[in-house]
Structure formats: structure tokens, C-alpha cells
PASEBA-1860 file (N, C-alpha, C; in nm, 3 decimals):
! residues 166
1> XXXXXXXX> 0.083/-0.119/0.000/0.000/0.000/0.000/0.088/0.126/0.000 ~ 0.142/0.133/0.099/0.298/0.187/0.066/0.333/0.263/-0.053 ~ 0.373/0.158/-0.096/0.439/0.200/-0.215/0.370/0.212/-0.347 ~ 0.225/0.183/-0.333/0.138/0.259/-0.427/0.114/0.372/-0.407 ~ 0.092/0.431/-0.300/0.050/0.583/-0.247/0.198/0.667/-0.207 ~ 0.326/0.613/-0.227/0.495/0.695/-0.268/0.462/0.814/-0.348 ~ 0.365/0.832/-0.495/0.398/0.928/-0.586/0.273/1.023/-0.512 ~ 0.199/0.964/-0.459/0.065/1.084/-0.385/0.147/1.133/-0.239
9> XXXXXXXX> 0.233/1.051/-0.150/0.265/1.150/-0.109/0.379/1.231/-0.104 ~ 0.427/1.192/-0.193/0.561/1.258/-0.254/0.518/1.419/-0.300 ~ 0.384/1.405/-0.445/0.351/1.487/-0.451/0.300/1.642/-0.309 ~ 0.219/1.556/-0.266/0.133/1.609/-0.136/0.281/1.766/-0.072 ~ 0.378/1.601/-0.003/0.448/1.702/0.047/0.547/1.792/-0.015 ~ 0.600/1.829/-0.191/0.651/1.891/-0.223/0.541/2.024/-0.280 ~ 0.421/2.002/-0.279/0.341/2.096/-0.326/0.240/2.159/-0.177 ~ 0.273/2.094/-0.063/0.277/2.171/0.073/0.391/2.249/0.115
17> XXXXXXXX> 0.497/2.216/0.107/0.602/2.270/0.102/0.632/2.374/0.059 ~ 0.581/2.417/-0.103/0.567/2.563/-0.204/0.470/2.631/-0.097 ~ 0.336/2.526/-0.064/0.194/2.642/-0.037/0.261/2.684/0.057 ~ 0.348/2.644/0.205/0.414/2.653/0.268/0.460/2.812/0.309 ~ 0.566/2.849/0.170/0.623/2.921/0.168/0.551/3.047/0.028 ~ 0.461/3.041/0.020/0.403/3.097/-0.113/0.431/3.247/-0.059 ~ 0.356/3.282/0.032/0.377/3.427/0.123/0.545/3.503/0.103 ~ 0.658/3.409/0.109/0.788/3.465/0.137/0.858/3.400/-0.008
25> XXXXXXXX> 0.769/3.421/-0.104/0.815/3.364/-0.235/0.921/3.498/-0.342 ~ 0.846/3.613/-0.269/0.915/3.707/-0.402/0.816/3.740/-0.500 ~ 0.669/3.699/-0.457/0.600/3.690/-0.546/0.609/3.575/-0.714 ~ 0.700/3.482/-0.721/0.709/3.343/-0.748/0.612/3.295/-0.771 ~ 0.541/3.240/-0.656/0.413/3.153/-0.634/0.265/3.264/-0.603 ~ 0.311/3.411/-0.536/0.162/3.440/-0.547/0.231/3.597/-0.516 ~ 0.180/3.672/-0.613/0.207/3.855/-0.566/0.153/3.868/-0.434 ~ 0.260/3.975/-0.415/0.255/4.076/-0.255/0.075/4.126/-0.309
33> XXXXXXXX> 0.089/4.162/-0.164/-0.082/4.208/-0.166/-0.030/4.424/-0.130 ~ -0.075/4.467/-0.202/-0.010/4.593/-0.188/-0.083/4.723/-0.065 ~ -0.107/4.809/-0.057/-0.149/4.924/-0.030/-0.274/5.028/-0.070 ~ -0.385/5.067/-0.039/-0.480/5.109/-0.126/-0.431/5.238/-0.046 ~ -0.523/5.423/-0.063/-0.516/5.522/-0.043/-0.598/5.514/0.052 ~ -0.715/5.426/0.058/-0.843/5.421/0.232/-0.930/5.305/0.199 ~ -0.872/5.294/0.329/-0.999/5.178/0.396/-1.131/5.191/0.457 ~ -1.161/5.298/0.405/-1.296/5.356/0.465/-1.386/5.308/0.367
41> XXXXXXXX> -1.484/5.242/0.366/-1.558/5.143/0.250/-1.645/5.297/0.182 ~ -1.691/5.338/0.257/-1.757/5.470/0.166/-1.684/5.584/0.048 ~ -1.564/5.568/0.070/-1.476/5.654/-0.011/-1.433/5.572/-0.156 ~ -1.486/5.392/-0.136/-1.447/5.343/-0.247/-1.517/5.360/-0.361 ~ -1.489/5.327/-0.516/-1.577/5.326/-0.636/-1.647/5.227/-0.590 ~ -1.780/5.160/-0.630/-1.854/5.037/-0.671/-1.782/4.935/-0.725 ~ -1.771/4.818/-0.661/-1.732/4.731/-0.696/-1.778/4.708/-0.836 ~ -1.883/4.727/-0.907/-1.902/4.690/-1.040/-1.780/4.805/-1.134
49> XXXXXXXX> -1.776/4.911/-1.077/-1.703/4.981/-1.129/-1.558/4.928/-1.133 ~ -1.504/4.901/-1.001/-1.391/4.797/-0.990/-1.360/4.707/-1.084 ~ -1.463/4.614/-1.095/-1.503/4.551/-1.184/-1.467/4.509/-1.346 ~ -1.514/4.654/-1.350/-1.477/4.671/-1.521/-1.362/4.723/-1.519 ~ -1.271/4.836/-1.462/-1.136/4.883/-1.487/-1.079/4.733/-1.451 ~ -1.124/4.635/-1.415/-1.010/4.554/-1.369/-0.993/4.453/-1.506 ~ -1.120/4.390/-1.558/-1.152/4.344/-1.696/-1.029/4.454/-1.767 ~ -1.130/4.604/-1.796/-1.021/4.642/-1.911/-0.844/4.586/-1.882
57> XXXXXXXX> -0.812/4.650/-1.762/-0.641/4.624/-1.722/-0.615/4.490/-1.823 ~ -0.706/4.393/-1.715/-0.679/4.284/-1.796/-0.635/4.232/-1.937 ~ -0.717/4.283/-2.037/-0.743/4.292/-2.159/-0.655/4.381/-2.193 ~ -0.640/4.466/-2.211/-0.507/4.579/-2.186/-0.383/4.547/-2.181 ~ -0.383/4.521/-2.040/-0.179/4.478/-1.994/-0.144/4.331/-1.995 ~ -0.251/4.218/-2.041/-0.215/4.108/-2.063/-0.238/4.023/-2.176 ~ -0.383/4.032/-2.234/-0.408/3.966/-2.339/-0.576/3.975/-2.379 ~ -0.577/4.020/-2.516/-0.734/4.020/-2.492/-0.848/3.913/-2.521
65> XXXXXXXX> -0.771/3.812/-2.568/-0.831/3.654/-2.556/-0.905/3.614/-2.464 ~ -0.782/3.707/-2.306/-0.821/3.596/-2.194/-0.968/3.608/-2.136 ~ -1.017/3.507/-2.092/-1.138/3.532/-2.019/-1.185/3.584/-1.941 ~ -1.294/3.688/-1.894/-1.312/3.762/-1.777/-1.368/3.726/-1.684 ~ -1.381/3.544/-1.687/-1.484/3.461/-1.622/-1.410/3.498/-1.473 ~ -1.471/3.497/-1.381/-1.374/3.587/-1.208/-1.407/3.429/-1.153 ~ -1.303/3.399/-1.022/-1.273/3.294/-0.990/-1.384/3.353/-0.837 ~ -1.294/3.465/-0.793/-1.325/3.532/-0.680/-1.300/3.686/-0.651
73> XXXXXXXX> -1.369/3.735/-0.624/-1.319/3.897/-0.573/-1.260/3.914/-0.406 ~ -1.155/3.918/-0.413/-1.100/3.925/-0.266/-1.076/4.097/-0.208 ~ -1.121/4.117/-0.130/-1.185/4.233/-0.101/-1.089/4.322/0.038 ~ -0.988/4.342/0.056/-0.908/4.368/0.178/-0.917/4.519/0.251 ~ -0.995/4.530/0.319/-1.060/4.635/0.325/-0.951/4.719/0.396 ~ -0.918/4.636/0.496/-0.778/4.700/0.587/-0.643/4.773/0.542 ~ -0.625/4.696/0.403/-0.514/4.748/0.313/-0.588/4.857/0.214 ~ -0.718/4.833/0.195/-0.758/4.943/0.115/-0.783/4.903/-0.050
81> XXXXXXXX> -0.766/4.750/-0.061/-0.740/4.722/-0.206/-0.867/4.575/-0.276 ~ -0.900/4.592/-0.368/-0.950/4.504/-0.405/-0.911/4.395/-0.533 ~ -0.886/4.263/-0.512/-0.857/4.143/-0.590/-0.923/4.102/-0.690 ~ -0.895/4.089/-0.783/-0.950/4.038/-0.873/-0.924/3.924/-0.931 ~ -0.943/3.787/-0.944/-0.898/3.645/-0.927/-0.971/3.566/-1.038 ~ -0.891/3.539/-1.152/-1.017/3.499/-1.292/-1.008/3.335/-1.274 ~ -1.096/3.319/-1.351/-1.101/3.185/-1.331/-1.057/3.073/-1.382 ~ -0.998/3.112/-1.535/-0.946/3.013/-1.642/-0.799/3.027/-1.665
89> XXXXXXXX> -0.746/3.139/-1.590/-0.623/3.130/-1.576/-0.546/3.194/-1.447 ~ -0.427/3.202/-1.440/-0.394/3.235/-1.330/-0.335/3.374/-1.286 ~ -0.393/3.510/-1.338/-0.407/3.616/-1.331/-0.432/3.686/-1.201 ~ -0.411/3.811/-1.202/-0.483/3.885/-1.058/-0.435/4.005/-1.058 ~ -0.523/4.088/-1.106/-0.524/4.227/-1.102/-0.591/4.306/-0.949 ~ -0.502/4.313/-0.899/-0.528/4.440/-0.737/-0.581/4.606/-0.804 ~ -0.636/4.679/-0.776/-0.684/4.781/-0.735/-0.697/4.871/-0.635 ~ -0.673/4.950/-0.607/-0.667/5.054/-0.490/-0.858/5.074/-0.480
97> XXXXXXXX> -0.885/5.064/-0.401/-1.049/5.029/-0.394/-1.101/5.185/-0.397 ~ -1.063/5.310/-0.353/-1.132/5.456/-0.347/-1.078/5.494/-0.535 ~ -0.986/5.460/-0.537/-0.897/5.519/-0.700/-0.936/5.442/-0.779 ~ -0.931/5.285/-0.770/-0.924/5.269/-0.909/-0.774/5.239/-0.972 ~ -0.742/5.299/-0.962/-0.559/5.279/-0.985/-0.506/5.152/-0.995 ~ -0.435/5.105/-1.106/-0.351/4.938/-1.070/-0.267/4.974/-0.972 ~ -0.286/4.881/-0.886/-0.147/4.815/-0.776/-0.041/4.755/-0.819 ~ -0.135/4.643/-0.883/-0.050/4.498/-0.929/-0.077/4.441/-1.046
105> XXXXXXXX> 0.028/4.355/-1.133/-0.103/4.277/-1.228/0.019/4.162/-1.197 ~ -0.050/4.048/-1.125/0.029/3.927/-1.083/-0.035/3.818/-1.171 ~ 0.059/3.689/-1.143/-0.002/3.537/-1.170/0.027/3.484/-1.017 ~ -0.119/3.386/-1.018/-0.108/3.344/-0.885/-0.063/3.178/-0.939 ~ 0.048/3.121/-0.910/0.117/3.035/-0.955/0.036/2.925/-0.831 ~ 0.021/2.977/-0.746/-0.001/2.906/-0.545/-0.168/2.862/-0.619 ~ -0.220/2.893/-0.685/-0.353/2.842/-0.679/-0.354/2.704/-0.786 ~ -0.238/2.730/-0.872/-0.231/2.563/-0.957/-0.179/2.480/-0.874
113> XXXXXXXX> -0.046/2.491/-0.783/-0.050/2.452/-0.688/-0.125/2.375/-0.595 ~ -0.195/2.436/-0.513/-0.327/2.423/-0.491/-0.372/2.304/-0.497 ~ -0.429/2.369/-0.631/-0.494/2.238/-0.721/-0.433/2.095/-0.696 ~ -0.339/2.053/-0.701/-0.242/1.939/-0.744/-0.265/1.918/-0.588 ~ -0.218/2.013/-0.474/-0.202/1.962/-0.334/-0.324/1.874/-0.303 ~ -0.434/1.927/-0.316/-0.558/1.886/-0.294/-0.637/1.789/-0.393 ~ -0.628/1.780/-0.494/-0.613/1.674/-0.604/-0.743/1.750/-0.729 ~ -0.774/1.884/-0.682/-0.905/1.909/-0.710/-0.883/1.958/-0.858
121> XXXXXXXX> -0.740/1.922/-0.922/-0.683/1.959/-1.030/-0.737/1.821/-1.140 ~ -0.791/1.738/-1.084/-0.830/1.657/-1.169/-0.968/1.638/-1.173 ~ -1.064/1.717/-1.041/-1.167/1.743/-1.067/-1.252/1.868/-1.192 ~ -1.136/1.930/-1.239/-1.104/2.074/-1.285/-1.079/1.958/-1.439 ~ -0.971/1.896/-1.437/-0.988/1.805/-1.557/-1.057/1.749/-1.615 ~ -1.134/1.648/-1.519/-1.285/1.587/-1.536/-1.387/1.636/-1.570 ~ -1.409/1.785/-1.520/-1.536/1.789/-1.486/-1.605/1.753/-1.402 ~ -1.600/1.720/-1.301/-1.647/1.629/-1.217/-1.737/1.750/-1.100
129> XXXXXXXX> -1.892/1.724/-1.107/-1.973/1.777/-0.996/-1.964/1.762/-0.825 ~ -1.955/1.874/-0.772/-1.924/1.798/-0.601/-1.766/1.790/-0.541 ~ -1.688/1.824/-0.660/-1.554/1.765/-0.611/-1.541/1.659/-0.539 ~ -1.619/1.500/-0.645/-1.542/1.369/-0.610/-1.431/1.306/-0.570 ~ -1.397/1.400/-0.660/-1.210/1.304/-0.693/-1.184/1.332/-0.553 ~ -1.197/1.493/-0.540/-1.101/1.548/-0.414/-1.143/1.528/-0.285 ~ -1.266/1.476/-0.292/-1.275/1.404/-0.198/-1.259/1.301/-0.156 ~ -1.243/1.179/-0.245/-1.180/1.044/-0.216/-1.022/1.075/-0.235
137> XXXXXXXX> -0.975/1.112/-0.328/-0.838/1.144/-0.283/-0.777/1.236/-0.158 ~ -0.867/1.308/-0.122/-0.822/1.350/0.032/-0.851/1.273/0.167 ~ -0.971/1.167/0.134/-0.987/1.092/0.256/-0.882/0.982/0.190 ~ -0.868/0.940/0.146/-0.762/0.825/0.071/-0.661/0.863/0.135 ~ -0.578/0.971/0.098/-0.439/1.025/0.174/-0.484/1.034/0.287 ~ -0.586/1.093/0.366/-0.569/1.128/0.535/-0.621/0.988/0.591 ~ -0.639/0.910/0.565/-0.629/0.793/0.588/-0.536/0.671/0.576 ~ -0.468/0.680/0.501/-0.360/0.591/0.497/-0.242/0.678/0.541
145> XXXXXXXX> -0.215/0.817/0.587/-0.169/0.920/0.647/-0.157/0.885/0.799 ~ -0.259/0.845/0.838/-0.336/0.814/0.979/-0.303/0.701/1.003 ~ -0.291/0.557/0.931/-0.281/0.455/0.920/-0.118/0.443/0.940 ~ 0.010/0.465/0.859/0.101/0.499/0.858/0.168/0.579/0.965 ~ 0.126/0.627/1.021/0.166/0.693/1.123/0.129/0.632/1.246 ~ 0.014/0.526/1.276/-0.012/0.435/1.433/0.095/0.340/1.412 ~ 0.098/0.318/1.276/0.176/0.154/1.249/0.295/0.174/1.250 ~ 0.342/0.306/1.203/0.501/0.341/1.229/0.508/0.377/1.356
153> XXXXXXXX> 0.414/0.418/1.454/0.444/0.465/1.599/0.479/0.297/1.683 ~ 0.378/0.234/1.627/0.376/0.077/1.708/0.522/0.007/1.652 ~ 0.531/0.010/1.561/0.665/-0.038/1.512/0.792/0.007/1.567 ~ 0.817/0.134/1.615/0.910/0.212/1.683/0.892/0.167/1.822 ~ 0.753/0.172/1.907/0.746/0.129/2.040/0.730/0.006/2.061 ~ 0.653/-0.066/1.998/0.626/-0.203/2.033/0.719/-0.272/2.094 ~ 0.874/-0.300/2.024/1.005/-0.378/2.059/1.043/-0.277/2.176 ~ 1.015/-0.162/2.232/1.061/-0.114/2.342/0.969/-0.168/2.498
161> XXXXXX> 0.870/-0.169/2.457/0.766/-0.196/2.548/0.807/-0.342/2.567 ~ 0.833/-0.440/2.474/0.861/-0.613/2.532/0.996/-0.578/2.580 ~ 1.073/-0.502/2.516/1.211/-0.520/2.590/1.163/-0.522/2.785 ~ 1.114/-0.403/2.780/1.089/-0.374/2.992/1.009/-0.434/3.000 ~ 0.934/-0.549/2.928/0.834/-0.636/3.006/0.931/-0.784/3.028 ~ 1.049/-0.796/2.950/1.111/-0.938/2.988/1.200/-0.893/3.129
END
């Protein structure tokens, strides 16, 4: 069993390892999150307005093929800035949330990543409704995870425990 599940957790822990460190990457695996002018939610444009300057940027400073399908809008009110997160590729245009202004125009490398850590990269392949895969492949690993780890604990103690019982 073992050594069928070597390349899952081989994978697992070199693509925990990146998510790990994604934050202190250099922007590598995922852009700095920057600075807006206010965090006062009333001083910002409309998010629909957001919205569209962030589309144009897009289309603009990267490519106008790409899709404007949004993954997620991440919204940081404290920094003052709003995310823009597409869905078919791995893009991310920041905004200063009162201006309007580009911050950033990143690739978030940490979310393919991601994908692969959690296996939900083949639910994304498939097609697959519910995220199946990623769910039998995550109870699959945290289970033989769990399993591997009593049997390696008993294996380490067991011969200690008969030693002080003879």
C-alpha cells in the first residue's frame, strides 16, 4: 500500500512545502498584496465599477483573448485594495479600492499549486460535480496518512515496550 500511495505522497508534500512558503516567495508563487489610499468602505468606487477597470487592465496589460470569467473577488478592506482572481487562468489584477488605480497585475502560480495539493486539479480536468475526486483522494491520503503513522508509531514502540516487560 505503501508503495502505491509513494507518488501521492511525494507529490502532497513537495506541493505543501511551495503552499508553505508561497507568502515569502518574491512573489514566485503568489504577488505581494499591496497598499490602497483608504480603507474607509464609503470613499471606495462600486465594486461593479472595480469591476470593469479591472476586466479592461486585464485585456489591456495582458491579453485580450483571456477570459473575464472571475474565480473570486477578494476584497481587503484593511489594506484598502481590491482582488480580482479569474477563473481560467492564473491572473490577478489588485486595485486601490477609493482610486481605481492598478497596484498589481500578478499570476497566482499558489492556486495551480493548490490544485495538485488537494487533487481538485483533476476534478477541474474531469469535470467532475461535487468535487469527487477530491474528496476520495483526500480521505484516501488522510487515511492511509493516519494509518502509517499508528503503524510506524507501534513499530518504533512495540520492541521497546517487550524489551521492559522481559
Amino acid at each position: 500500500m505503501g508503495a502505491f500511495l509513494f507518488i501521492f505522497f511525494f507529490i502532497i508534500s513537495i506541493t505543501g512545502f511551495l503552499l508553505g512558503l508561497k507568502k515569502n516567495s518574491n512573489e514566485l508563487l503568489l504577488p505581494n498584496t499591496y497598499v490602497g489610499t483608504s480603507n474607509n468602505l464609503t470613499e471606495w468606487i462600486t465594486i461593479d465599477q472595480l469591476h470593469k477597470i479591472a476586466n479592461q487592465v486585464l485585456h489591456d496589460s495582458i491579453d485580450t483573448n483571456l477570459s473575464i470569467e472571475l474565480d473570486r473577488i477578494d476584497i481587503r478592506k484593511e489594506k484598502g485594495i481590491i482582488k480580482f482572481v479569474y477563473q481560467n487562468h492564473s491572473n490577478e489584477i489588485q486595485l486601490d479600492g477609493a482610486t481605481g488605480n492598478v497596484l498589481n497585475i500578478g499570476k497566482r502560480h499558489s492556486d495551480t499549486i493548490e490544485n495538485i495539493h488537494d487533487g481538485s486539479i483533476l476534478d477541474n480536468y474531469y469535470n467532475t460535480s461535487y468535487g469527487q475526486i477530491k474528496i476520495i483522494y483526500t480521505t484516501t491520503m488522510s487515511l492511509a496518512l493516519l494509518l502509517f503513522t499508528i503503524t510506524g508509531f507501534w513499530l518504533w514502540y512495540g520492541p521497546k515496550r517487550m524489551k521492559k516487560t522481559r
